[in-house]
N, C-alpha and C positions, 0 to 999 in steps of 0.2 A: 544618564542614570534613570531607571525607572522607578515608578514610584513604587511598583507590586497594587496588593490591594484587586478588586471587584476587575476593573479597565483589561489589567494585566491577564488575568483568569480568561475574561472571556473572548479577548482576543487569539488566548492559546489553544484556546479550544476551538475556536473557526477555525485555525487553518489547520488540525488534527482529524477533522472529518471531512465529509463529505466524499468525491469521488473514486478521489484515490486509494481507499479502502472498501471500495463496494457497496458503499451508501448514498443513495440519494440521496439530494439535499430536500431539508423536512423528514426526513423519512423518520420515526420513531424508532427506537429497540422492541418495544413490548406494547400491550394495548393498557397494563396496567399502570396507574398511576394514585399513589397513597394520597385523599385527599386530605387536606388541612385540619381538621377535624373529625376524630373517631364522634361515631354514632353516639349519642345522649340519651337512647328512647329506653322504656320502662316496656316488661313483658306485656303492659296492658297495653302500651301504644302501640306495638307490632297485632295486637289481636284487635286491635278495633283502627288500625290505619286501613285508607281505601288502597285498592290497590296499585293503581296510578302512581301513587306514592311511593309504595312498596316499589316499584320497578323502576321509579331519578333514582332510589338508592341502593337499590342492589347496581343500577346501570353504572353510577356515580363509581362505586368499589372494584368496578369490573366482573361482577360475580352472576353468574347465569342467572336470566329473566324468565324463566320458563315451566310451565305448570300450572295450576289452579291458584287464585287467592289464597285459598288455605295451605296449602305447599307454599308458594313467597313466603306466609307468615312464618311456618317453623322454620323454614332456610335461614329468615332473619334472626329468627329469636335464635336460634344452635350458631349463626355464624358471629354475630353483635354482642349478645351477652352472656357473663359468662359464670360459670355457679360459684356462689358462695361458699 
């Protein structure tokens, strides 16, 4: 008898992938993945973060790195917060 539970899961799911459907093993579905925590920052902190920063966290989302400091910034502020 099994017990079910976590054990059970993930052993069904190893033998459900990999080659025999066209997946290498490791291979991902997609590059995106929702991190653990949505964004906490205030309008002020997107307009006065460097931009080093600005690009772990757009990278972090999956979301284009690409453009001037100032472009990051409004990407971040239009794509993180949202109007009242």
């Amino acid at each position: 008898m099994s017990g079910g539970g976590l054990e059970s899961v993930a052993r069904a799911r190893s033998t459900t992938g990999g080659a025999a459907n066209g997946q290498h093993k490791g291979e991902r579905c997609g590059y995106f993945q929702m991190p653990l925590h949505y964004p906490r920052y205030t309008k002020s902190d997107y307009e006065t973060m460097p931009e080093w920063k600005l690009d772990c966290l757009l990278r972090e989302y999956g979301l284009p790195i690409t453009g001037d400091v100032q472009h990051k910034r409004q990407f971040s502020i239009g794509a993180f917060l949202w109007p009242n």
